[in-house]
Each structure stands twice: as C-alpha cells, then as structure tokens.
C-alpha positions as CSV (number, residue, x, y, z in Angstrom):
1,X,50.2,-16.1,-44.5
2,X,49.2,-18.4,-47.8
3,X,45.8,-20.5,-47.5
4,X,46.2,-23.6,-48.6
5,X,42.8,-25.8,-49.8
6,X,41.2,-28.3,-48.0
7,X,42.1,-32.0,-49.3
8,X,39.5,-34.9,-49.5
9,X,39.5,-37.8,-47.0
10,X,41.2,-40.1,-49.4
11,X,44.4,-37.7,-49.9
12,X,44.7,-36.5,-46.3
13,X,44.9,-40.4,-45.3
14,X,47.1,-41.0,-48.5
15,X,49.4,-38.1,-47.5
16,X,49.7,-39.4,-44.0
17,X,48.4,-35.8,-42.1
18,X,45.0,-35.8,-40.3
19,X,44.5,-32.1,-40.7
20,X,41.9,-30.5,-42.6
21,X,44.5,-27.9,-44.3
22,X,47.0,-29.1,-47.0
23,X,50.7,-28.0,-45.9
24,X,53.4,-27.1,-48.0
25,X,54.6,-30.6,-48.5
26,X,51.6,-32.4,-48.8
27,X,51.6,-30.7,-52.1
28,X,53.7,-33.8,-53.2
29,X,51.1,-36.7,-53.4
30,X,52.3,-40.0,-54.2
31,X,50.7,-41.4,-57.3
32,X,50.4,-45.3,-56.5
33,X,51.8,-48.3,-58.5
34,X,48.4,-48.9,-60.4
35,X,48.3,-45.5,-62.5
36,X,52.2,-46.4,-64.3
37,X,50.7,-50.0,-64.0
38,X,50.0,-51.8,-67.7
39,X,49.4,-55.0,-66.6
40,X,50.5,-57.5,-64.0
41,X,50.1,-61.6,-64.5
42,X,50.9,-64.5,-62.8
43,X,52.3,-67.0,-64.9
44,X,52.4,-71.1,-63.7
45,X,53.4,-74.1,-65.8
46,X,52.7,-71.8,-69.0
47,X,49.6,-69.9,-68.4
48,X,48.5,-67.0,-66.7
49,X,46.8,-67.6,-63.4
50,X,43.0,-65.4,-63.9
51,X,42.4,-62.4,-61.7
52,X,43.7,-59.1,-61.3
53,X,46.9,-58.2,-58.5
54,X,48.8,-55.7,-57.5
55,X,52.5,-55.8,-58.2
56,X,53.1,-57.5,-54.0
57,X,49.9,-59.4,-54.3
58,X,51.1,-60.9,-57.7
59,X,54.9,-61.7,-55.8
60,X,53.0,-63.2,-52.6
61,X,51.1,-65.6,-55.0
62,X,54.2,-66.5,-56.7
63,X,55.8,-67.4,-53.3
64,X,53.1,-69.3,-52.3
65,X,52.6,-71.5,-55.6
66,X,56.9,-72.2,-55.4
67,X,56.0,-73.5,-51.6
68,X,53.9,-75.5,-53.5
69,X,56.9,-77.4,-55.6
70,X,55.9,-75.8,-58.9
71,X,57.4,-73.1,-60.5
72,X,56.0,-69.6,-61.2
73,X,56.6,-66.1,-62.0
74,X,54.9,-62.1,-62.3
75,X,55.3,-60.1,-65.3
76,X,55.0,-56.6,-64.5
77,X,54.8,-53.7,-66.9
78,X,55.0,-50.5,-66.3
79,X,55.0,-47.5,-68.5
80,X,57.6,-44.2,-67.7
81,X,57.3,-44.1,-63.4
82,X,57.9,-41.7,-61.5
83,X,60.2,-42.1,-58.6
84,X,58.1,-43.0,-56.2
85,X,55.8,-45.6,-57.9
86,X,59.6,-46.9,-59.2
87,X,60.6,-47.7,-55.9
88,X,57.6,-49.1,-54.2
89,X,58.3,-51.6,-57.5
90,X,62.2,-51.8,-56.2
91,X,61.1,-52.6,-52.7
92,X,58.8,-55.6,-53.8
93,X,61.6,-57.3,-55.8
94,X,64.4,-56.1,-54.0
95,X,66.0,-54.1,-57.2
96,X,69.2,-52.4,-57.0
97,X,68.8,-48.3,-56.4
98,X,71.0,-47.9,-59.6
99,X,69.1,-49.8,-62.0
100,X,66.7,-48.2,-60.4
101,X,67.6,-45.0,-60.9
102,X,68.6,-46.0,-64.7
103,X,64.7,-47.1,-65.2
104,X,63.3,-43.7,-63.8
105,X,65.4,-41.3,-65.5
106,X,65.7,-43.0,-68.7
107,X,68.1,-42.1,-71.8
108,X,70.4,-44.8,-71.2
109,X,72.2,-46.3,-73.7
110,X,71.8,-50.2,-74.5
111,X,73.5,-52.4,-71.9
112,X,73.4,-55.2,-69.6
113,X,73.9,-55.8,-66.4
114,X,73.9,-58.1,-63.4
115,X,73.0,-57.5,-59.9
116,X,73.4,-60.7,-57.9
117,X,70.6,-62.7,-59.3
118,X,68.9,-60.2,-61.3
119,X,69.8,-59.2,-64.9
120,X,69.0,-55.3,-66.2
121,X,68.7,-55.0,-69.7
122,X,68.3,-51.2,-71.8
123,X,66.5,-51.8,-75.3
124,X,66.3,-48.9,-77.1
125,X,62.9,-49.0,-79.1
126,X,63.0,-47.4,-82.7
127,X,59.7,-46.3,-84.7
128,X,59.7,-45.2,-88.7
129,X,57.9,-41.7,-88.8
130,X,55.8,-42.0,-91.9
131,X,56.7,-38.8,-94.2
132,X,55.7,-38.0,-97.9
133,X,59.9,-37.1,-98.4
134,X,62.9,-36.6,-96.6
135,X,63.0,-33.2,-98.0
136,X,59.6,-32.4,-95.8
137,X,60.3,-34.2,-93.0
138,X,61.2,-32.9,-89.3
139,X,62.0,-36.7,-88.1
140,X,62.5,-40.3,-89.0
141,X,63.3,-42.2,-86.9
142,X,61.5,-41.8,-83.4
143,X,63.3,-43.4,-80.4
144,X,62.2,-45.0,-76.9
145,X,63.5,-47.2,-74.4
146,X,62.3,-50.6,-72.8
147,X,64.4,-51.5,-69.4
148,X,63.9,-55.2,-68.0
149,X,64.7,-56.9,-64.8
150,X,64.9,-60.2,-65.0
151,X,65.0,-62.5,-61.9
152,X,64.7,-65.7,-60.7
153,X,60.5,-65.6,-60.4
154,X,60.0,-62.3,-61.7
155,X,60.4,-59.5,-64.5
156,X,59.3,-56.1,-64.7
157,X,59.2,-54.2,-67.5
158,X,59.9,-50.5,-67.9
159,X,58.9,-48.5,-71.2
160,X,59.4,-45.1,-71.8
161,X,57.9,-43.4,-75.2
162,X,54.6,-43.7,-76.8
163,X,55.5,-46.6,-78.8
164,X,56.9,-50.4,-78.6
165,X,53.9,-51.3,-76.6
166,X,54.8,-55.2,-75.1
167,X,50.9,-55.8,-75.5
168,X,51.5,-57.9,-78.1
169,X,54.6,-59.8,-76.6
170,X,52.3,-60.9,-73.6
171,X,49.7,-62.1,-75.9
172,X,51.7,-64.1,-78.3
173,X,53.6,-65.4,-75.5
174,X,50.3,-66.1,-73.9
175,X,49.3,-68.3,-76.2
176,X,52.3,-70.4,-76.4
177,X,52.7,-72.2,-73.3
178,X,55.5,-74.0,-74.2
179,X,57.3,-70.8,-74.5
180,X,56.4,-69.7,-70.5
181,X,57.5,-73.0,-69.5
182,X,61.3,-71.8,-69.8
183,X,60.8,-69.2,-67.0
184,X,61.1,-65.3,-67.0
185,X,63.8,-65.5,-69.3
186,X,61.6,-66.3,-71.8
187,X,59.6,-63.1,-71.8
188,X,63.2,-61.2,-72.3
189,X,64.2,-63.5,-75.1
190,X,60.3,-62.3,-76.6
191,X,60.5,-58.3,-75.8
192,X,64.5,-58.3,-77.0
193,X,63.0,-60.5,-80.3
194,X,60.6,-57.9,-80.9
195,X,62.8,-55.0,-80.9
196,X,65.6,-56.4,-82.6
197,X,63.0,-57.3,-85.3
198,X,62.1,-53.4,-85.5
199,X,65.2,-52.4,-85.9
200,X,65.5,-54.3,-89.7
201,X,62.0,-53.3,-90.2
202,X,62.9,-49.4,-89.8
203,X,66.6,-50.4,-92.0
204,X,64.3,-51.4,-94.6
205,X,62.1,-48.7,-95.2
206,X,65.2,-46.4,-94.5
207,X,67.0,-47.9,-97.5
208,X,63.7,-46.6,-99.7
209,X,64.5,-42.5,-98.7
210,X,68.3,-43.4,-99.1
211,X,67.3,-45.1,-102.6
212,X,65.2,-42.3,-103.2
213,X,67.8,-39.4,-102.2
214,X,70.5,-40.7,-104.4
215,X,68.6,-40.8,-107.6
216,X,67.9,-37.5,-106.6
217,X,71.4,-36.4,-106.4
218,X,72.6,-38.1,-109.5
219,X,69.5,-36.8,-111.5
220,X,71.0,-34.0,-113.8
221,X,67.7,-31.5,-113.5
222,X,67.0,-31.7,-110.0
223,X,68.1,-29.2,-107.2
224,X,70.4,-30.6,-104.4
225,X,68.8,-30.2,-100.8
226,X,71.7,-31.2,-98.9
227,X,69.9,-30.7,-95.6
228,X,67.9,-33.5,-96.2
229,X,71.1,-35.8,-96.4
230,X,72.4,-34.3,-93.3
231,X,69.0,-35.3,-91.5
232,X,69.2,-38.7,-92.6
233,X,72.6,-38.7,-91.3
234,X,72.1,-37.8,-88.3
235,X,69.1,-40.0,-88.4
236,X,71.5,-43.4,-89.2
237,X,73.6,-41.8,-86.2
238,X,71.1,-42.1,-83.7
239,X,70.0,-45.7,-85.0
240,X,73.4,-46.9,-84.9
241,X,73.7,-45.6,-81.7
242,X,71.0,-47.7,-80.5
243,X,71.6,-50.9,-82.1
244,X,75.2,-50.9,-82.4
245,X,76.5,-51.4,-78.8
246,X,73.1,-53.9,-78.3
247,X,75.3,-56.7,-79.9
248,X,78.5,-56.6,-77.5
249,X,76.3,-57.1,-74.4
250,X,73.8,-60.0,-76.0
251,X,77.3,-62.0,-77.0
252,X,77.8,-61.9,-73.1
253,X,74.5,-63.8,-72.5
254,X,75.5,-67.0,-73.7
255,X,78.9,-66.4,-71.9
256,X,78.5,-65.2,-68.5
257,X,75.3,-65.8,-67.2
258,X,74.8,-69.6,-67.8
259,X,74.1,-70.3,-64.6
260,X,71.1,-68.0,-64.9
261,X,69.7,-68.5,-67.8
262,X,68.8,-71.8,-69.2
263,X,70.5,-73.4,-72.4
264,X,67.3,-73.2,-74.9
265,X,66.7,-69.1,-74.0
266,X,70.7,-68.9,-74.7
267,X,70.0,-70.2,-77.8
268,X,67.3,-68.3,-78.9
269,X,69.1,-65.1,-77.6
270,X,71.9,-66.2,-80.2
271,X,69.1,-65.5,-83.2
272,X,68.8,-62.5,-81.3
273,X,72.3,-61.5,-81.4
274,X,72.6,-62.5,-85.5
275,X,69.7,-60.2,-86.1
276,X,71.3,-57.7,-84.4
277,X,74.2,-58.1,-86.1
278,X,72.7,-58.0,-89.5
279,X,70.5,-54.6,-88.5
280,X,74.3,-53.2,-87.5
281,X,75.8,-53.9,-90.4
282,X,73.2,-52.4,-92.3
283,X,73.3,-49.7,-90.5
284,X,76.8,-49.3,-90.9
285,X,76.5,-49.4,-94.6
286,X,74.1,-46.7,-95.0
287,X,76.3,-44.7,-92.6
288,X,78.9,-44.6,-95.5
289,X,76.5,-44.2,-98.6
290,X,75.3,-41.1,-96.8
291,X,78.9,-40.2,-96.3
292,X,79.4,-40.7,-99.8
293,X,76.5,-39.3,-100.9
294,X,77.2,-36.0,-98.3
295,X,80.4,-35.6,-100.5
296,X,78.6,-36.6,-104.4
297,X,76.0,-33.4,-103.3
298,X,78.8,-31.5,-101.9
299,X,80.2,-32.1,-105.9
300,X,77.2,-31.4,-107.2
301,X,76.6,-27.9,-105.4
302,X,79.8,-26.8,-106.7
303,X,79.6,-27.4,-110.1
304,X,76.2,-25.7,-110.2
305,X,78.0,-23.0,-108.7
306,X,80.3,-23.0,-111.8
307,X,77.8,-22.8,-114.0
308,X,76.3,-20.0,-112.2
309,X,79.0,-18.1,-112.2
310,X,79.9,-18.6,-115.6
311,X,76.7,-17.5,-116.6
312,X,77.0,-14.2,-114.5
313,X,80.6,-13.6,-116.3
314,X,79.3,-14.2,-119.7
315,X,76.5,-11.9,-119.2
316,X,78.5,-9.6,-117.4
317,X,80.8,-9.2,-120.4
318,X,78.2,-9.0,-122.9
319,X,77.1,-6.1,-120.7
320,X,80.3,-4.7,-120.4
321,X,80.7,-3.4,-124.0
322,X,77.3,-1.0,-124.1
323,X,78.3,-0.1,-121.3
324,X,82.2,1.2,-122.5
325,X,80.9,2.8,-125.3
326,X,77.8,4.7,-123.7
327,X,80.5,5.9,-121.0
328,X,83.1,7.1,-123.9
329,X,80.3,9.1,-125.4
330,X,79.2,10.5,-122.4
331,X,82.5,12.6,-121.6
332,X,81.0,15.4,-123.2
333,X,84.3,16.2,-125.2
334,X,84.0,18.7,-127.7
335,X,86.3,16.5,-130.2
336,X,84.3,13.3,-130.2
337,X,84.4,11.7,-133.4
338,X,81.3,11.3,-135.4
339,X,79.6,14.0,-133.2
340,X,78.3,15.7,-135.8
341,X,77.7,13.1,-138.0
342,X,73.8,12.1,-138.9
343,X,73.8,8.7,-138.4
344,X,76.7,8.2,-135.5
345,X,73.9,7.5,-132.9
346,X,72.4,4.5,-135.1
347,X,75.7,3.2,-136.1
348,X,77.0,3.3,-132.4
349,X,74.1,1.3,-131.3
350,X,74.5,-1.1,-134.3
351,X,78.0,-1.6,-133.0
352,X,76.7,-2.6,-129.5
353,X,74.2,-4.7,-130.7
354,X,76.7,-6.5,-132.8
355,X,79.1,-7.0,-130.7
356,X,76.4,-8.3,-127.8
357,X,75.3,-10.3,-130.4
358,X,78.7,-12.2,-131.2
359,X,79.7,-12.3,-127.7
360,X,76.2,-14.5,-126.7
361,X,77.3,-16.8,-129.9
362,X,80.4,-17.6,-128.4
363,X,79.3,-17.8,-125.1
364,X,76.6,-20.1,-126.2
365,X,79.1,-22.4,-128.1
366,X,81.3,-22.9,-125.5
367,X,78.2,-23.7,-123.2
368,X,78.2,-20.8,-120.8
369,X,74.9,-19.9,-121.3
C-alpha cells in the first residue's frame, strides 16, 4: 500500500477531509481566487472606493452602494487561472461556462460576444522582441491574450502572457474620474485603446527590419539569408492574424449593442476601430513587400547561382586542357610524337600554360570569372 504525507491544518480544512492522511484525490488542492488575483477595486461616481476585497466582497459592496441610488462597479483582474479559481469568478458574476472556458484555456482568436447582458471580448496582446537583426533573431513579435467581461456593474479581466500588464490602464483611468463616470464600459474602451495602440507601435518598428532587409537584398555585395524573410513572414502572419479579424467585431459595437453601451464609449470605441483599421492595413502592406521581397531574394539566389556555376565551368575548362594533354602522353605508346625529342616536355607544358592562359582571358572578358 502507498503512504501518503500528513497535510497541515489549513489544507485538510481547505480540502474538505478531517483525516490526518492525504488520499489520492486530495492531491488536487484548490488554489483560491487571491493567488491569480492582480487587483480588485470598487469604483463609485469616478473613484475607487479604499480598502482591499475579495472578488464577492467587492460585488456585495457594489450591490449595496446601487441600493443606495448611485451607481457603482468592481474591476477585477486576473492573471492566466486555473479552472477552479476561473469558476469561483464565474459563480460570483454569473458568467457563461463557455466564455468561461474560452478565458481558462486561452488561444482564442479576437472576437466578441454577447451573453444576455454581458459582453466577452478576446484581445490579442502583441510585444516587439528587441533583437540586434532579423538575421539573429529566434522571435519578433511575442503574443498574449487579454479576455474581458463586461457587465452591467462589473468587469473582469483575464490576461494570459507575461506582458500587456492593465497596471497602467487602472492608473490612468484612475486618475480621470470623468472617464469612470461612463460605467464599466469605460475600462474596455481603455484596455481595447491600449492594445490597439500596441499594435502600430510594434508596425512601426517592424517597418525598420523590413526597411532594413530590403536594402539588404538589393545591396549587390551582400549574401541573401532568405530565412530571415521567411521569419518575418511568418511573423506579419501571426500579427495579422491578431489584428485583422479585431476590426469586424469592434464595427458591431456601435451597431448591436446600443442598448448596452452608452453613446460616448460607442464613440470612442469608433477611434478604436480607425486605429485598428490603420494597424490592418499596415499590416497588410508589409504582408505583400515581404511577398515581394520573398520572390526579389528568390531572384537574387538564382543569379548568384549563375555566377557560381559559370565560374565552376570556366575553371573547369581551363582545367580541362592539361588535363587532355597529360592523358594523351600518358598512353605509353611507343610512337608518340616528340618522344624522343629534348625539349618536348617544356614545350608540352608551355602549350598548357598557354592555352590556360588564353582561356582565363576570355573568360575574364566575358565576365565569368
């Protein structure tokens, strides 16, 4: 029979078992809420309420300020879940299991959806990976995701990936009340804002190695690494995947959720949508220089190639004449002419040295070697 180790206190009252031995499925201990927890606030008439709560505690206050008359809502972030601490979050705000689902397992493309009176939106985060040249580099462009649920008097964030931290978002938002005032939907106009931003960021210093590449392909000394254009290709792939099908579901903000979200968010969300836009396009655009470029080095390989092999046949010619001659005169024929001749070994080898010599002139004139 296995032994199993002894648990403290605090993990045999967690685990829900009284005994003083751990079985096999109290191996699975529920993390709680607070370790994927980044922060939780309570926000009322523009500013965050002080004190620390849990993600219930911070929905119970909510309730109790909208009995009130005023209106309130909790901003919860969280940073990649596991199932569990997900749905003890679902629970609270009554999220649907699929979004649910979506949120835990990640590696979703951008979309938006609605659930009664909650909206799910996918963001995929993108982050530049700083290299010294594409020719060196292993990745470029690092991506992450950011799901939201927005809903009446709350929204929960979900981020999965080491970067597009929402630290910032909270603060700046923080300190512009005016902002908070229009509701939850404010903090998805800010996080979508922020991303959206990124992606032209990231196009810009894209367009520097894409800048850079093609000088390097049209420069007349340099070697051709056509590897590095196909990692920048797949690179633009992956971006456009990201930001590409972003814009179809922002253009359905403004159009089917009115009665959701108020008129000033729908029209910030437009900026949203034109940046979007713009970051597409550009994406688009460098989709087919590196198409172009894909075939220009493609061009270029082969007419190094050429060149290559011209040398080899000019030098294999040049070779070939020594080579006749030293293969006549070694047939060991009794009746070789000049055989007995003094100087038919010098003037052979003049001959092939001549003849060499006036074959690497022509070849030289006509730019084969």
């Amino acid at each position: 029979m296995p032994s199993f180790r002894a648990l403290p206190p605090s993990l045999l009252r967690q685990s829900g078992r009284g005994r003083g031995v751990e079985s096999p499925d109290a191996s699975r201990i529920h993390v709680p809420v607070s370790a994927a927890m980044v922060d939780c606030g309570v926000y009322c008439g523009g500013t965050r309420l002080p004190g620390k709560y849990t993600h219930a505690a911070a929905l119970n206050k909510v309730h109790e300020i909208e009995a009130e008359g005023r209106d309130a809502f909790v901003w919860i972030g969280l940073h990649e879940p596991d199932e569990h601490q997900m749905q003890a979050v679902a629970d609270v705000f009554c999220l649907h299991e699929l979004a649910v689902e979506d949120a835990v397992h990640a590696h979703q493309r951008p979309k938006l959806e609605r659930y009664d009176k909650t909206l799910f939106l996918v963001l995929k985060t993108v982050k530049y990976v700083d290299h010294e040249s594409v020719a060196n580099a292993r990745e470029i462009v690092e991506t992450g995701e950011i799901m939201i649920f927005v809903g009446p008097d709350f929204v929960v964030t979900v981020r999965h990936g080491e970067h597009g931290g929402l630290a910032g978002v909270r603060r700046r938002l923080e300190e512009s009340p005016a902002s908070l005032k229009l509701g939850p939907y404010s903090v998805m106009h800010a996080i979508a804002d922020q991303v959206v931003d990124s992606y032209l960021d990231v196009t810009d210093l894209i367009e520097t190695d894409i800048d850079a590449m093609e000088e390097d392909i049209f420069s007349p000394q340099a070697q051709t690494n056509i590897e590095s254009i196909y990692l920048l290709k797949r690179e633009i792939v992956e971006l456009r995947r990201a930001v590409s099908p972003l814009a179809t579901d922002l253009q359905r903000i403004g159009s089917e959720h009115d009665d959701l979200i108020n008129v000033e968010i729908r029209r910030y969300m437009r900026d949203v949508l034109d940046h979007t836009i713009k970051a597409a396009e550009r994406i688009a655009s460098y989709d087919e220089l590196l198409s172009s470029l894909v075939q220009a080095a493609l061009g270029k390989v082969a007419m190094q190639q050429n060149i290559d092999m011209r040398k080899i046949s000019a030098w294999v010619a040049i070779a070939a004449v020594p080579t006749a001659l030293a293969g006549i005169y070694g047939m060991n024929f009794e009746d070789m002419p000049e055989l007995d001749w003094a100087f038919g070994y010098p003037t052979v080898l003049l001959v092939m040295v001549t003849v060499c010599l006036l074959l690497y002139r022509t070849f030289r004139r006509n730019n084969w070697l």
